[in-house]
C-alpha positions in Angstrom: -20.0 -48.1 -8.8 -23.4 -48.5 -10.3 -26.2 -50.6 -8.6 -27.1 -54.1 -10.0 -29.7 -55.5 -11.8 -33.2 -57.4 -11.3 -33.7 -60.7 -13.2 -34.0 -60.2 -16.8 -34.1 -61.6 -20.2 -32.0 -59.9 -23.3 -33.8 -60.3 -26.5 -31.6 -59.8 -29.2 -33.2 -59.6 -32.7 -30.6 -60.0 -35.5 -28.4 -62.0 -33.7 -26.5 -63.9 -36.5 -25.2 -60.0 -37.5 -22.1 -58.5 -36.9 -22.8 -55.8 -34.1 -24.4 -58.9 -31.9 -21.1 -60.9 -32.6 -18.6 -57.5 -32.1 -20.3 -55.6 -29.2 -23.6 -56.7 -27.9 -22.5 -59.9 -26.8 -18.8 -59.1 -25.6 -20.6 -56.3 -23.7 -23.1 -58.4 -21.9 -19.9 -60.4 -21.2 -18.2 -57.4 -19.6 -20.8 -56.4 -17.8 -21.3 -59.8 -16.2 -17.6 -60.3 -15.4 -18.2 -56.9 -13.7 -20.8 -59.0 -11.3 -22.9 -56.2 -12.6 -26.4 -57.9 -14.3 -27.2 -59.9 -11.4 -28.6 -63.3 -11.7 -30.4 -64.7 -12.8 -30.9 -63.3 -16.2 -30.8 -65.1 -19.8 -29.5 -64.1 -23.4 -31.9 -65.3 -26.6 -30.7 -64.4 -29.7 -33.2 -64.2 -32.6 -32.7 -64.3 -36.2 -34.0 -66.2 -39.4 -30.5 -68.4 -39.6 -31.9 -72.2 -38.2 -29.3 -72.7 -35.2 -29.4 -74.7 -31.7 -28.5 -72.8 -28.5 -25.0 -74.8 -28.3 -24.2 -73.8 -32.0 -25.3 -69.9 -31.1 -22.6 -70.3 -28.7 -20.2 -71.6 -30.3 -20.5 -68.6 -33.0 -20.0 -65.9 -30.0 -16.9 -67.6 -28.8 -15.3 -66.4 -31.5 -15.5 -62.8 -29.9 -15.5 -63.5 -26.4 -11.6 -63.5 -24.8 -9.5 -66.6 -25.0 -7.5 -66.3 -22.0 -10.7 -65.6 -19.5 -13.3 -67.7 -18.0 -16.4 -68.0 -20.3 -18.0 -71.1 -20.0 -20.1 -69.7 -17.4 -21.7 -67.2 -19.2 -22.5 -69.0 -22.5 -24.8 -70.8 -20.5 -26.8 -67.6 -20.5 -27.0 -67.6 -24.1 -29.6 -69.0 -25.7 -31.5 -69.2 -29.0 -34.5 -69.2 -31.2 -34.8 -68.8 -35.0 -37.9 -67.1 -36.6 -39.0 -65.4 -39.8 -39.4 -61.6 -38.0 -41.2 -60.6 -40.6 -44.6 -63.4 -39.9 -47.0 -62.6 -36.8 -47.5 -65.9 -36.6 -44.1 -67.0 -35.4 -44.0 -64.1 -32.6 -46.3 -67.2 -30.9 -43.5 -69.4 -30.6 -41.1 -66.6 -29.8 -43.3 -65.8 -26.8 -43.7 -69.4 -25.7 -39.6 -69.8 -25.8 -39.7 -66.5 -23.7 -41.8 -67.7 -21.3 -40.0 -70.7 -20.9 -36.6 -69.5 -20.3 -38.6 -66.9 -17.4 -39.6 -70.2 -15.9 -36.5 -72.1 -16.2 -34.2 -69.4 -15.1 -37.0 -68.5 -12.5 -36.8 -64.6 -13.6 -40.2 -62.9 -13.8 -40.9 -60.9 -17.5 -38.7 -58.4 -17.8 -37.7 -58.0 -21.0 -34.9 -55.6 -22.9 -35.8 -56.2 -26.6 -32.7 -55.2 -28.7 -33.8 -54.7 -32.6 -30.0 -54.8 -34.6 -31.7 -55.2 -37.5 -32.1 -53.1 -40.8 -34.2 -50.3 -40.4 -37.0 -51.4 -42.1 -37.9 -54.1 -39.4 -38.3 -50.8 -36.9 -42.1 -50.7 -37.5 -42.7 -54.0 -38.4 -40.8 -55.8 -35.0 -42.5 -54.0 -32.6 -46.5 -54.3 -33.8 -46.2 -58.2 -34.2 -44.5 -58.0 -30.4 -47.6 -56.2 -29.4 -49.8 -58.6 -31.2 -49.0 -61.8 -28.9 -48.8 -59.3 -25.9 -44.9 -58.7 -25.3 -45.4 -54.6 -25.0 -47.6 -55.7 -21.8 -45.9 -54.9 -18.4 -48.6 -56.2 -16.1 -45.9 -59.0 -15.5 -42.4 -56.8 -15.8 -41.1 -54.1 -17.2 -40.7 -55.0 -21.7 -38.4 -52.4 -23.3 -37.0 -51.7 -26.9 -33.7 -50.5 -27.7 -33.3 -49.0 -31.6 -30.6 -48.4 -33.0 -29.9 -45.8 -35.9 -30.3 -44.7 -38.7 -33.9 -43.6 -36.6 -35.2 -41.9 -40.3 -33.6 -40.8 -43.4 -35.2 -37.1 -43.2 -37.7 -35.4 -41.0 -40.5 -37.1 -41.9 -39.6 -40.7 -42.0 -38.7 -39.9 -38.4 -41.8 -39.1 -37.4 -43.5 -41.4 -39.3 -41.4 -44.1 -37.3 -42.1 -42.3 -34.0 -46.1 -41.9 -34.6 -45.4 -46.5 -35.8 -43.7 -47.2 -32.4 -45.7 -45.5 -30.3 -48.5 -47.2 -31.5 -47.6 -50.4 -29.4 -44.7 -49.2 -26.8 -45.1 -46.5 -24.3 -42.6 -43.3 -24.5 -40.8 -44.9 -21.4 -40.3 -48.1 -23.3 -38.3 -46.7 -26.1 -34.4 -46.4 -26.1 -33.1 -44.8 -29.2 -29.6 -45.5 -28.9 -26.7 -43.0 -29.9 -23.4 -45.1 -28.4 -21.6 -41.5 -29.0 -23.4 -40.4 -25.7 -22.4 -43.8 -24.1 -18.8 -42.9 -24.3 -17.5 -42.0 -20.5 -15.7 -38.6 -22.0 -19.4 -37.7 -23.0 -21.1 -38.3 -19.7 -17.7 -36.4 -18.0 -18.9 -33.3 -20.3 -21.9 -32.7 -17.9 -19.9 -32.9 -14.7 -17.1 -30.9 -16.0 -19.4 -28.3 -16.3 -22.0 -28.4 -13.7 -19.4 -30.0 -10.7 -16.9 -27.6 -10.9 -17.7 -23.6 -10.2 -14.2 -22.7 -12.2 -16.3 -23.3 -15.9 -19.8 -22.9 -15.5 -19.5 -18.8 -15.0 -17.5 -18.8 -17.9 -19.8 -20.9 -20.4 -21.4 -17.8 -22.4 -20.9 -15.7 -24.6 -19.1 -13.0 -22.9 -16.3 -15.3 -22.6 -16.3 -17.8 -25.4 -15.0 -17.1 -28.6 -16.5 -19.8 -30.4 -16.8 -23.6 -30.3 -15.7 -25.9 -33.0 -16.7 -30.3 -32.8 -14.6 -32.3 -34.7 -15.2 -35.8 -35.4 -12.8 -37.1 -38.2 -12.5 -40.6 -39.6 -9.1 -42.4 -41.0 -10.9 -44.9 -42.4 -13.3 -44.7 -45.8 -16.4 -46.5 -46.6 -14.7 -50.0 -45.9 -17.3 -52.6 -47.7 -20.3 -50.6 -46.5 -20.3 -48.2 -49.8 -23.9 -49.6 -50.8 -25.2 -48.7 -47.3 -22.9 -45.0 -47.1 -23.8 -44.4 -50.5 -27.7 -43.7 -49.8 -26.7 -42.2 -46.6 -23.5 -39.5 -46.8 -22.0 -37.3 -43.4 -24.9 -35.6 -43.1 -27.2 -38.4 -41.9 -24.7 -40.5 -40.7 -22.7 -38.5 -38.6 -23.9 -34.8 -37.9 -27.7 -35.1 -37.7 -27.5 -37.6 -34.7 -23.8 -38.0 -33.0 -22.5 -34.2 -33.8 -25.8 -32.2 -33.2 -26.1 -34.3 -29.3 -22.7 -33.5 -28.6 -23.9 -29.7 -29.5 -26.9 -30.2 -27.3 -24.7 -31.3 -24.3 -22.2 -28.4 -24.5 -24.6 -25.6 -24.8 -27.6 -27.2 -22.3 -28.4 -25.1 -19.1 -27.8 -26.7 -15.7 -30.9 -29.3 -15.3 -32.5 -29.0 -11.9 -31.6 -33.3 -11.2 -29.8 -35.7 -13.1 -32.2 -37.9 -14.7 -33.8 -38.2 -17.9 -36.1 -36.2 -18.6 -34.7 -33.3 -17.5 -31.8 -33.9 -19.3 -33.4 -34.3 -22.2 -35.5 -31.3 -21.6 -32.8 -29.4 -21.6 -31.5 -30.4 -24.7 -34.5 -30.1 -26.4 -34.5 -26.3 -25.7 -31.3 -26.3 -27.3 -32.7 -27.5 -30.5 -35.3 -25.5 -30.4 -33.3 -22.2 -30.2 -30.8 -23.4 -33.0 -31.1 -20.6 -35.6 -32.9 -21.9 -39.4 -29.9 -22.3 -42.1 -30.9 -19.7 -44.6 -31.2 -21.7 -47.5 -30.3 -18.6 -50.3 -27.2 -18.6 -48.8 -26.4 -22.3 -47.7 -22.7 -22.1 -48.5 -22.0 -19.5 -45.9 -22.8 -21.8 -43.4 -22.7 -25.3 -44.9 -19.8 -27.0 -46.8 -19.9 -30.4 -48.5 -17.3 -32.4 -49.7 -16.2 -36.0 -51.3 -12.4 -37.5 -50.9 -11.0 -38.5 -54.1 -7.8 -40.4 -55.0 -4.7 -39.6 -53.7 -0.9 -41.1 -51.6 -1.1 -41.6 -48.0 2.3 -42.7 -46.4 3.5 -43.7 -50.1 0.4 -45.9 -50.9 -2.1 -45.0 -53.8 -5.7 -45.0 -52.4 -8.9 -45.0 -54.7 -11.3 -42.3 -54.1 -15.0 -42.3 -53.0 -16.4 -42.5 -56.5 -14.5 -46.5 -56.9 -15.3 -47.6 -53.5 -17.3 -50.9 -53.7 -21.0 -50.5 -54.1 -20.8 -46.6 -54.5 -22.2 -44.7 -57.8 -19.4 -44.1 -60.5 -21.0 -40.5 -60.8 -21.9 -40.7 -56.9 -22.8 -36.5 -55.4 -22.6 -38.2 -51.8 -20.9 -36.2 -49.6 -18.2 -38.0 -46.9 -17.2 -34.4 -45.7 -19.8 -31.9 -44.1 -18.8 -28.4 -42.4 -21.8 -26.6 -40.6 -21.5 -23.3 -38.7 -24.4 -22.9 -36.2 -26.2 -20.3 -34.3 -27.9 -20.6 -30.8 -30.1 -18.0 -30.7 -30.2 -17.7 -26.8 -29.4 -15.4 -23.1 -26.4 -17.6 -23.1 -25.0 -18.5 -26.6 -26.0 -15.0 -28.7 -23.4 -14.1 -31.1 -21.6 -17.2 -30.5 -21.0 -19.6 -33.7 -21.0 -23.4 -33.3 -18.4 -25.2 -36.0 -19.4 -28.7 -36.2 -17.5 -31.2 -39.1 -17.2 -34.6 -39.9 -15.2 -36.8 -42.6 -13.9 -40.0 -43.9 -10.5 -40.4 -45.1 -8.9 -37.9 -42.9 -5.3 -37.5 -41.4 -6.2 -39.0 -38.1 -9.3 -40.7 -36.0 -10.7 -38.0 -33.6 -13.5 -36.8 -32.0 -13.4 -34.0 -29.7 -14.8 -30.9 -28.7 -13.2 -27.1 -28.3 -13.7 -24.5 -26.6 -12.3 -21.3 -27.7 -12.0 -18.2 -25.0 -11.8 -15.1 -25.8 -8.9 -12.9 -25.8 -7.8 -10.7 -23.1 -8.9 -7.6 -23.5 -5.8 -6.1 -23.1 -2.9 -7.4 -25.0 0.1 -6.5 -22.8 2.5 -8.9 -24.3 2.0 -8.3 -28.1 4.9 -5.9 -29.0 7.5 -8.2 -27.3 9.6 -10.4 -29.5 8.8 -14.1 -29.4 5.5 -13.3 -27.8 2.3 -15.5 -29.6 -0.7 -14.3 -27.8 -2.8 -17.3 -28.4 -6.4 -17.4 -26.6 -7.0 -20.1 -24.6 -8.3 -23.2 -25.4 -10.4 -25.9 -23.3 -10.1 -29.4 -25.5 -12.0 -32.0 -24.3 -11.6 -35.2 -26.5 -14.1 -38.3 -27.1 -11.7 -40.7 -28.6 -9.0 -41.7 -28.9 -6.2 -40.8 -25.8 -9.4 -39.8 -23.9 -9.2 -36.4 -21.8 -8.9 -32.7 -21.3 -6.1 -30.2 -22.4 -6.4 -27.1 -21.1 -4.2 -24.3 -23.1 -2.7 -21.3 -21.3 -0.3 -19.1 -21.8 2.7 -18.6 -19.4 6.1 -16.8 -19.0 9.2 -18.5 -21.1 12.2 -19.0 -18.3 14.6 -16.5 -18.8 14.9 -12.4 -19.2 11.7 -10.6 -20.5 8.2 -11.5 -20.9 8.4 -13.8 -23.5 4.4 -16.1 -23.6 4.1 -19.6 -24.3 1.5 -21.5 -25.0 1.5 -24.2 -22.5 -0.3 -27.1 -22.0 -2.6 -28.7 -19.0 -3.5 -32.3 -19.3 -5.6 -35.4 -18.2 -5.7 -38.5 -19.3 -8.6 -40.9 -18.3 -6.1 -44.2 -19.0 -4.6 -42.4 -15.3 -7.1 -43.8 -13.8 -5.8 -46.9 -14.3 -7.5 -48.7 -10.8 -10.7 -47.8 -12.2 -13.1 -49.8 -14.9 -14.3 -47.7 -18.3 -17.0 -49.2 -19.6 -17.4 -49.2 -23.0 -20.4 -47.1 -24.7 -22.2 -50.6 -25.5 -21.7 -51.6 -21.9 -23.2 -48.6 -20.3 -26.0 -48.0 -22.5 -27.2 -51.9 -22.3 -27.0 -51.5 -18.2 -28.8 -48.2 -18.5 -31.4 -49.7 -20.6 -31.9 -52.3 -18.1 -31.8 -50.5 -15.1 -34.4 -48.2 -16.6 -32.0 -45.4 -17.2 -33.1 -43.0 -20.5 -30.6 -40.2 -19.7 -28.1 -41.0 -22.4 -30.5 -42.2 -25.0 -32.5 -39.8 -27.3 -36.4 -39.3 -26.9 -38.3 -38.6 -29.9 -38.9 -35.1 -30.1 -35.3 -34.4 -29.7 -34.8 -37.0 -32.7 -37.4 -35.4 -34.6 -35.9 -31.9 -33.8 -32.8 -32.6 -34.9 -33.7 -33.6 -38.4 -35.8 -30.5 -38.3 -32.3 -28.9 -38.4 -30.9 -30.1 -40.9 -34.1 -31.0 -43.3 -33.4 -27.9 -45.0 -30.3 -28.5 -46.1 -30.9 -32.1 -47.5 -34.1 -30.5 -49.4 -31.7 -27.9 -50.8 -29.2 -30.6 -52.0 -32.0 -33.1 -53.2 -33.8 -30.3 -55.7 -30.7 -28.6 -56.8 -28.2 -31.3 -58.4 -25.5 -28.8 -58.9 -25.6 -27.8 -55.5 -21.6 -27.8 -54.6 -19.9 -30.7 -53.2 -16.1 -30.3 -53.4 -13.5 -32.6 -53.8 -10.7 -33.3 -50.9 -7.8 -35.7 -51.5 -7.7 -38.6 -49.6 -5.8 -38.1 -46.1 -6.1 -34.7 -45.5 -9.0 -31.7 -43.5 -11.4 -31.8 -46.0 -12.2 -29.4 -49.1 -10.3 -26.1 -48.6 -13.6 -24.4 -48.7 -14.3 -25.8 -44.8 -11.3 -23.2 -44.6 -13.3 -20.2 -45.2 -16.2 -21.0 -43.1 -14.6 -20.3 -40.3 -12.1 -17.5 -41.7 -13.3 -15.3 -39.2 -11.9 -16.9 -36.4 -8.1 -16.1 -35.7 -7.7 -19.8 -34.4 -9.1 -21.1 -37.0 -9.9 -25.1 -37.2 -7.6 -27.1 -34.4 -5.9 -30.2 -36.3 -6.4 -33.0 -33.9 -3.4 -35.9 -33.8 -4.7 -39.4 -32.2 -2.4 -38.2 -28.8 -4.6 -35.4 -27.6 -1.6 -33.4 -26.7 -0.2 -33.0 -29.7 -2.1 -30.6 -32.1 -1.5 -27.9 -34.9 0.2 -30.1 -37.5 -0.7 -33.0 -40.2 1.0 -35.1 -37.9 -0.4 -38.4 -39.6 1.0 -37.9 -42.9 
């Protein structure tokens, strides 16, 4: 399935947190259960907490399974506690580094994982370089990031101009786990493997494309964190606006990194400027308040833990797009994201156009509905394809019918998670599915102008959505022109057109 690994060493920095507990460790688990990393290779968790190796492992027990073998591969985990903000201790990290190469008889390569707040981002990295673990004389030293990479357009380059002060272009992995996910990577070969889409992915035969993602859950216990951070940031800038580079991307002449990634970056770069006079045509903002779901009372945004009583962060955004382009001219991009919605889903739409002829619109019973080409990111993973066909019986009644996959079919083959792929990538010296800089810095380009308009205009709108529903009825109206309008996704991917969570 995917070629193993040379000797290694995983550096994990902020390894008393939650992700290192929840995914990074479970997935270097997986992966090794998968005979995938090779040997030898060595886990060392770093982090200010004072803790022996056999204690670190007892911690990540915790998350490993209960009913599987996993004594082997806690002795792989290993650990060393030091203030990351000090040079001086980046000496001792070195020398522990250096010992577990010897004893596990790997050579130096290194994966340095930094889940840490973002403000170590800078700071990790120089005192890394300091004591000479950027050098890869001896092995290859990489640095996985992981977002928020900025707050706006400048921060983001401010961070990129830091980093690359000490690690190499090919050294950094900003991670997005969103392009980790298999229905993400299946995007690419859905359209470039099969010569039934690719003539039909312009705009002489797309109607429009709309990308949901849409949260059941609110803030949960992070509202001090979501509170100086909102949809915008969280969600669209990074997640939303890759998933609009990998639908609208030409055909790259190889698969492999940088042309990928080149590819992407023209679509960025052809993305038409929001017109700021006349933001709400194509933006909408919104903020769930208090309402019932299934009988229960639920407190809205504003009382959330942590958040500002008089809080103007949004947990809603709605963007409509323009790809000013040979292939996409004409066509609008929806793109929308919320908390505290009917259902969790994330998927992408493609919406044909209509025939050109509409034979079967004077007959009774007849819905001429365009077709549709769903291909969903999570949950129920897959692709519904939406056609219409001839009712059994007299006449020429349509009905919209639908064509499904489901990737838990494939139930003799292994889905990695995103955690699990990305980590291997990183390792094996993959950068296809993580972001290079000047798409990250491209993308906040994008959407710069509407945080700026928000920022210096306090009564900018930001409307109010009850708890458990689509969002502010104003989304509504940005895509008005449509005839489909927005697709309401249920967690069962075939299922659709309802508030079937309520």
């Amino acid at each position: 399935m995917i070629k193993k690994t040379v000797p290694h060493i995983i550096v994990i920095f902020g390894a008393s947190g939650d992700l290192t507990k929840r995914k990074l460790v479970p997935a270097v688990y997986n992966l090794h259960q998968q005979d995938l990393l090779g040997h030898p290779f060595a886990i060392l968790g770093v982090s200010r907490t004072e803790m022996s190796d056999e204690s670190f492992r007892e911690k990540m027990k915790e998350f490993l399974p209960a009913d599987k073998p996993i004594d082997d591969f806690l002795n792989h985990l290993h650990y060393e506690s030091i203030q990351t903000t000090k040079e001086d201790d980046y000496h001792k990290l070195k020398q522990r580094i250096d010992s577990l190469s010897a004893e596990i008889g790997a050579p130096g390569n290194i994966v340095f994982y930094l889940s840490t707040p973002p403000s170590m981002y800078s700071i990790i990295p120089e005192h890394l370089a300091a004591v000479g673990l950027n050098n890869e004389s001896n092995g290859f030293k990489r640095i996985i990031i992981e977002k928020p990479f900025g707050t706006n357009l400048q921060s983001a380059r401010r961070l990129n101009k830091d980093l690359l002060k000490f690690f190499g272009e090919s050294q950094l992995y900003r991670i997005d786990h969103y392009l980790g996910k298999e229905t993400v990577q299946n995007l690419m070969v859905l359209r470039f493997a099969n010569s039934l889409w690719e003539p039909l992915w312009n705009h002489k035969y797309i109607d429009h494309i709309q990308i949901t993602s849409a949260e059941k859950l609110g803030v949960e216990k992070r509202g001090g964190y979501y509170d100086e951070s909102g949809a915008l940031r969280d969600m669209l800038q990074n997640h939303l606006l890759q998933l609009v580079g990998l639908v609208a991307m030409e055909p790259p002449t190889v698969i492999e990194a940088n042309a990928i990634r080149n590819e992407m970056l023209k679509v960025f770069q052809s993305i038409r400027p929001l017109d700021t006079k006349n933001l709400d045509q194509n933006v909408v903002r919104g903020q769930y308040t208090a309402s019932h779901i299934g009988g229960e009372s639920v407190i809205g945004y504003r009382d959330e833990e942590g958040v500002n009583p008089n809080s103007r962060t949004e947990t809603f955004v709605a963007m409509k797009l323009h790809i000013d382009n040979w292939r996409w001219s004409g066509i609008p991009f929806y793109i929308r994201t919320g908390k505290k919605m009917p259902t969790r889903a994330t998927e992408i739409v493609i919406n044909f156009r209509p025939t050109p002829h509409h034979l079967f619109d004077s007959l009774v019973n007849t819905i001429n509905t365009p077709n549709q080409l769903i291909i969903r990111i999570q949950p129920d993973e897959g692709i519904l394809l939406k056609m219409g066909l001839k009712e059994p019986g007299a006449g020429f009644n349509v009905k919209t019918v639908n064509m499904r996959f489901h990737y838990s079919d494939l139930s003799d083959s292994y889905v990695p998670t995103a955690y699990e792929r990305l980590l291997l990538d990183c390792i094996q010296g993959d950068a296809t599915l993580y972001a290079r800089g000047d798409n990250v810095e491209k993308a906040w380009e994008i959407v710069q102008p509407v945080i700026d308009e928000w920022e210096k205009n306090p009564n900018a709108p930001l409307h109010g959505y009850p708890a458990g529903t689509w969002g502010p009825l104003e989304s509504e109206s940005l895509i008005s022109n449509e005839a489909s309008g927005w697709r309401y996704p249920c967690k069962n991917l075939a299922n659709d057109g309802e508030y079937c969570e309520l």
